[in-house]
C-alpha positions, 0 to 999 in steps of 0.5 A: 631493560627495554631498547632505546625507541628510534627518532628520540635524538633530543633524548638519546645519547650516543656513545662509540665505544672502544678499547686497547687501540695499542698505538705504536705496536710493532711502529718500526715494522716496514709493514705492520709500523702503521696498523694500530693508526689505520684502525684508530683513525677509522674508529675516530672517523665513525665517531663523526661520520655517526655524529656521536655526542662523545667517545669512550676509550678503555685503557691501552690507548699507547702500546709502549708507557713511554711512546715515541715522539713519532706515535705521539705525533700521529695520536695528537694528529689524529684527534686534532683532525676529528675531536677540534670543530664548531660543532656544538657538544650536547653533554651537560656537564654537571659533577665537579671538574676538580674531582673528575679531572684532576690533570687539568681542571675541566671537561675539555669541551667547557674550557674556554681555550679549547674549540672541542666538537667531539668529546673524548673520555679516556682511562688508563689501562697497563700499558699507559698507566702513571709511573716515574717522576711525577706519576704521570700517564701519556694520557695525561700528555693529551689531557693537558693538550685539552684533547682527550678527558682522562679520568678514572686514577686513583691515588692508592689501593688499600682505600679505592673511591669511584666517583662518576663523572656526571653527564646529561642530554635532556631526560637522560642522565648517565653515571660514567665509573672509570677505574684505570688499570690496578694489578689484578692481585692488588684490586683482587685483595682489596675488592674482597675486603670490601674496599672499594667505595662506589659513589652514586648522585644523591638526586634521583637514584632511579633516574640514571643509567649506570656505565662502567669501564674497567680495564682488567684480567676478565678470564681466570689466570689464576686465584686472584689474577683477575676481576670476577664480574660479581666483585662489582656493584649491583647497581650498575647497569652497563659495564665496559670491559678492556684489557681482554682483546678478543672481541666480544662486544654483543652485551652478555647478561650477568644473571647474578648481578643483572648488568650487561657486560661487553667486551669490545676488544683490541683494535689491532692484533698484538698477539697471533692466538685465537683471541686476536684471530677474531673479527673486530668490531667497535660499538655504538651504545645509545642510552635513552633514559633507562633503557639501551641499544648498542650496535657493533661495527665491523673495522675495514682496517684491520689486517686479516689474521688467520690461525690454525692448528695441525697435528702431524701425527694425525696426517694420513700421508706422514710418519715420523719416517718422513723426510724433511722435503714432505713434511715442508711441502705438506706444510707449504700446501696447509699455508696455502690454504690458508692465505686463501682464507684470509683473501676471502676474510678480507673481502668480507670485512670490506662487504660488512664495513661502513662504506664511507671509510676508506681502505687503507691497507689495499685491496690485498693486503699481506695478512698475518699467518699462525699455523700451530703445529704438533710434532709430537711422536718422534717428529721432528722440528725444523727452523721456522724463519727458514721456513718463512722465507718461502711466504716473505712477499706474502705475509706480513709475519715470515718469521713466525708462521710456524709455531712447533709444540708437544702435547703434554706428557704425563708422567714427566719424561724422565732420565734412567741412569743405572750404576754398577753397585747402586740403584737404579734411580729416575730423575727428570730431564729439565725441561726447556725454560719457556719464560721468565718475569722480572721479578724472579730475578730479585729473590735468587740474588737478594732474598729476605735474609740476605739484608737488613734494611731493603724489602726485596718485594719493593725492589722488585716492584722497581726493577719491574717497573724500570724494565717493563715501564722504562722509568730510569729513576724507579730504582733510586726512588725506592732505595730513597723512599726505604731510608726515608720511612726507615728513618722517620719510624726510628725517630718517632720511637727515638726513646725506646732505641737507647744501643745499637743492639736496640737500634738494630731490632727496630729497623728489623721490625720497621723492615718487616712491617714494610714487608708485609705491606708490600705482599698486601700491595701485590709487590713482586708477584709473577702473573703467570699460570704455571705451577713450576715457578721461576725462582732459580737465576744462574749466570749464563756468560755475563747475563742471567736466564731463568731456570725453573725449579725442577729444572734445578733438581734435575740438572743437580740430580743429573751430575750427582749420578753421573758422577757417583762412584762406580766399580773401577775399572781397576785399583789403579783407576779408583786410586787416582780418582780418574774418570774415563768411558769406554768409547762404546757406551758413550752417549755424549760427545764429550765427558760428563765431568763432575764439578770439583767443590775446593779441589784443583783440577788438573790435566794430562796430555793424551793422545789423539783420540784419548779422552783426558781425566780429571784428576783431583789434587788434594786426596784429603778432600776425596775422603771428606767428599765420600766419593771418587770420580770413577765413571764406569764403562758400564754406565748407561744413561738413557738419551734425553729429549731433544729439547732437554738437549738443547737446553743443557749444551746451549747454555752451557757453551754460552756460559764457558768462560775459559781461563786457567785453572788456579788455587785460587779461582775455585772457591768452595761454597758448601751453599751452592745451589749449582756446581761452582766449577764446570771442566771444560773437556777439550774439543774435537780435532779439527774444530778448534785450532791455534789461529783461534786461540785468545790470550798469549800463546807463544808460537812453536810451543806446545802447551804454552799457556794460554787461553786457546780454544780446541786441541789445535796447535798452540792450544794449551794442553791444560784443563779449564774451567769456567770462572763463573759460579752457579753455572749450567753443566758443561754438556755437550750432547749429541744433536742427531747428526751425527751422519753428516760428522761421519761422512755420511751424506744427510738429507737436505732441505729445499733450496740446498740447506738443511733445516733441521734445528742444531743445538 
């Protein structure tokens, strides 16, 4: 395909392309609030200073699907400042309106009504895309403001028809194919059923240039997460791609399909990794008949972005020995570097930009900030918004400059925990939970058998779409449209259904058809590379955090250990079913206490100093159990990993709900798939006390009951237990500063405080 010959203005038509402007990212941050509008009002600013015959967006014009009335404000502001004019508009519109445009009727610049010199064709992309009452997209907010022509929806997914919107200026004739963001799953599926149906002019085939935008996953994320570019069709000639935001707008030649792909990228950095790190550039595409030229433009709006990866391990000059002040001043000087480099990125934007653009962030602006370090072997993190607070006048992100991870560890890190008169076993240590989709949440609570009319794949798909979409109605218009299919398949088949057993079974069979459609629709699928799904949502403290799979094992294989029966220490012991440690091979602050399952627990005062023991009432239920809670004082267990530690004593204090111990508030549940009851070991001495105490607590009484925190006075003497069931283990472990308990004095950070993370 040859390039398009200069001084062939009649003829040639251009086209500024753009993709995911994200307007509203981070709107209320007092310095990054404006970003995404300075780079959109620059790229609109090129559109008429380069006298371009029309603008081609690629989805993700709004960052949020239902933006403020502030960011509506401005994004109506700016195109009525650049797209309204006298200036006549050489597109010769030639497809049906009513097809194209269904939002409102006609290409903008033919309505009568409007007075549009700029032209700007739009789709929908996943953060703007239709949904709620009336399925409508802020794009369509514009659209019928006569501003911007969206196009590109479709009606359903099983069955896609792309029409092209047909466009000429004298002997050039172009195909513009618009296809709105659809879940990659779903459009993954149904391109490989070969379902998609490309419509091309029946006129002169040869004589038009084929564009296409899209707005999907181009990289791999997984199987089916993305849009392989040979799903697409050979005919087309140039294909737009959003959604991915690092800038790669040079076209690249697909050998296989022999079109050109460009990536221009976002316009703003929604994210600080690399991707976003990258320059960004915007493209003026010219088509001259068949043949193309595009020429990329660097934005000068764009807040510098620097990223950078550090390995303390391979730094010469620290050790794991380090202290704290070291490895903060040799971070503090990476910093520094850093914020030289984004000075001198900055003035090579302003060199390489379009000077007819005015600078709207400054001569200096502060820029963005992502120093990614690596600590493992035996390092140690601090806080990184502590850290921060050194750079807050001179970055626009203090709170998130240092980002602390490991390197993988193969095999899995893992927990020995040896028994006297049992073998030694290995079990992983939970590993922190990084993330959680909303979906995960429907199949730990409702799953496929627990109802008999709902899909719990359609109840996901709402709740994602109330959280993630905001649409308050998603919820109630699926319960509605269940009854409603539900009842108009009963009614059709009325003559097979003669008994309520019969009744029964077709709403089975309707329940399990809408089922099945929902899997082939992508409902309630997590868009997530990992392999150790989400699929485990225990109560934390009135909310609900994710709890992935092995984490479940461990943590069950964790108290099941610990509790497991060891040599007692004596008959007495063994017979009373109490569980204590010598203090020497403790490794906890407090006890490890198994969950009791129908058993009533109970406590004895003791003495100060003295860890209680739990004792279970019912001996009956000991035999039925197969085991009595004896811990020996020679049970080892082997220190977990920082972050397995904070995982287990984070949420198991956010989840402790005191109350006293009753009959009736432990309920045996054989199906738990977590402990239903977590004891409470009362806490140190001078940590708790009296004054603190919730509920009634009569004064001058000891052991009153009551919901008192601590061993203080006036705190109850009884054992608690949680009233929430399926919890986290109630452990608290020891989170390495222990010297500072002691007396011992610990090392401190700059300006007198430490930063070293606590659990």
């Amino acid at each position: 395909m040859a390039l398009v010959a200069d001084g062939d203005g009649a003829n040639t038509l251009s086209i500024l392309v753009a993709t995911d402007n994200h307007l509203g990212y981070m709107e209320r941050d007092p310095i990054r609030g404006q970003d995404s509008f300075h780079a959109f009002s620059e790229i609109m600013q090129l559109a008429r200073d380069r006298k371009v015959d029309m603008v081609l967006l690629g989805g993700d014009l709004f960052h949020d699907n239902k933006p403020s009335r502030k960011c509506l404000h401005q994004a109506l502001t700016v195109f009525k400042e650049n797209c309204l004019g006298s200036d006549p508009v050489s597109l010769e519109y030639l497809s049906d309106p009513a097809v194209d445009f269904a939002s409102n009727g006609c290409v903008n610049y033919e309505d009568p009504n409007m007075n549009i010199s700029l032209p700007v064709f739009s789709i929908h992309g996943n953060h703007d895309d239709p949904s709620g009452d009336g399925n409508l997209s802020a794009v369509d907010m514009l659209a019928a403001c006569g501003l911007v022509n969206y196009f590109g929806r479709q009606a359903e997914v099983e069955h896609i028809r792309v029409s092209p919107v047909l466009l000429r200026k004298g002997e050039t004739r172009l195909a513009l194919y618009g296809l709105g963001n659809i879940r990659d799953e779903r459009l993954h599926r149904t391109m490989a059923r070969n379902h998609v149906t490309m419509c091309q002019p029946t006129e002169d085939q040869g004589r038009w240039f084929n564009l296409m935008v899209l707005h999907q996953n181009r990289a791999a994320h997984g199987p089916k997460n993305h849009i392989p570019e040979h799903f697409l069709s050979e005919f087309l000639d140039f294909i737009v791609w959003g959604h991915e935001h690092q800038c790669l707008v040079d076209p690249e030649f697909n050998h296989q399909r022999a079109f050109y792909v460009s990536q221009p990228g976002s316009s703003v950095a929604t994210a600080l990794s690399a991707g976003e790190a990258s320059p960004k550039h915007v493209a003026v595409l010219r088509v001259n008949r068949r043949n193309f030229k595009l020429e990329k433009i660097r934005l000068k709006n764009v807040r510098p972005f620097v990223i950078d990866d550090l390995v303390l391990a391979s730094v010469p000059s620290l050790s794991p020995q380090s202290t704290e002040d070291e490895i903060v001043e040799y971070l503090r000087r990476k910093v520094e570097r850093m914020l030289v480099t984004a000075q001198q990125q900055y003035q090579e934007q302003m060199e390489e930009a379009a000077e007819t653009v005015e600078s709207a962030l400054g001569p200096q602006p502060k820029p963005l900030i992502r120093l990614r370090v690596e600590y493992s072997g035996g390092f140690e993190s601090f806080h990184p918004q502590r850290f921060g607070l050194l750079f807050a006048d001179r970055v626009a992100n203090p709170r998130d400059i240092i980002y602390f991870f490991r390197k993988p560890r193969t095999p899995a890190p893992t927990t020995t925990i040896s028994t006297q008169g049992s073998t030694a076993s290995t079990r992983s240590v939970p590993a922190p939970v990084d993330a959680m989709h909303v979906e995960s949440l429907i199949g730990e609570f409702l799953d496929d058998s627990s109802m008999r009319m709902l899909v719990d794949l359609e109840l996901a798909e709402a709740v994602r779409l109330f959280v993630q979409k905001g649409d308050a109605d998603a919820i109630g218009q699926s319960l509605k449209t269940t009854l409603r299919d539900t009842q108009r398949r009963i009614l059709e088949e009325s003559a097979m259904v003669s008994n309520e057993e019969q009744l029964e079974s077709r709403i089975g069979l309707t329940r399990a058809a809408r089922r099945q459609h929902a899997v082939e629709s992508g409902h309630g699928l997590v868009d997530s590379a990992r392999t150790d799904s989400v699929v485990a949502v225990p109560v934390v403290a009135g909310k609900r955090a994710a709890v992935t799979t092995t984490d479940r094992n461990a943590i069950k294989a964790f108290e099941r250990i610990a509790a497991s029966r060891t040599s007692p220490a004596n008959d007495e012991d063994e017979s009373s079913g109490s569980s204590e440690k010598e203090d020497g091979s403790d490794d906890f602050r407090q006890d490890i206490t198994p969950a009791t399952r129908g058993k009533r627990v109970v406590g004895k005062p003791t003495a100060l100093g003295k860890r209680p023991r739990a004792k279970p009432v019912s001996d009956q239920s000991d035999e039925e159990e197969g085991e009595d809670f004896v811990a020996s004082s020679a049970l080892q267990i082997t220190r977990p990993s920082r972050n397995a530690r904070t995982t287990l004593a984070s949420a198991s204090t956010a989840s402790r709900a005191s109350v006293s111990v009753s009959e009736d508030d432990v309920e045996d549940s054989d199906e738990a798939s977590l402990p239903s009851s977590i004891v409470s070991p009362p806490a140190k001495r001078g940590r708790g006390a009296g004054a603190r105490a919730r509920g009634t607590n009569t004064a001058g009484k000891r052991g009153a009951t009551g919901r008192g925190r601590g061993r203080g006075r006036g705190a109850s003497t009884q054992r608690t237990v949680s009233s929430l069931a399926s919890q986290m283990p109630a452990v608290a472990i020891d989170d390495d500063d222990d010297e500072e308990e002691k007396g011992v004095a610990n090392s401190r950070g700059f300006g007198g405080f430490s930063l070293r993370k606590r659990a």
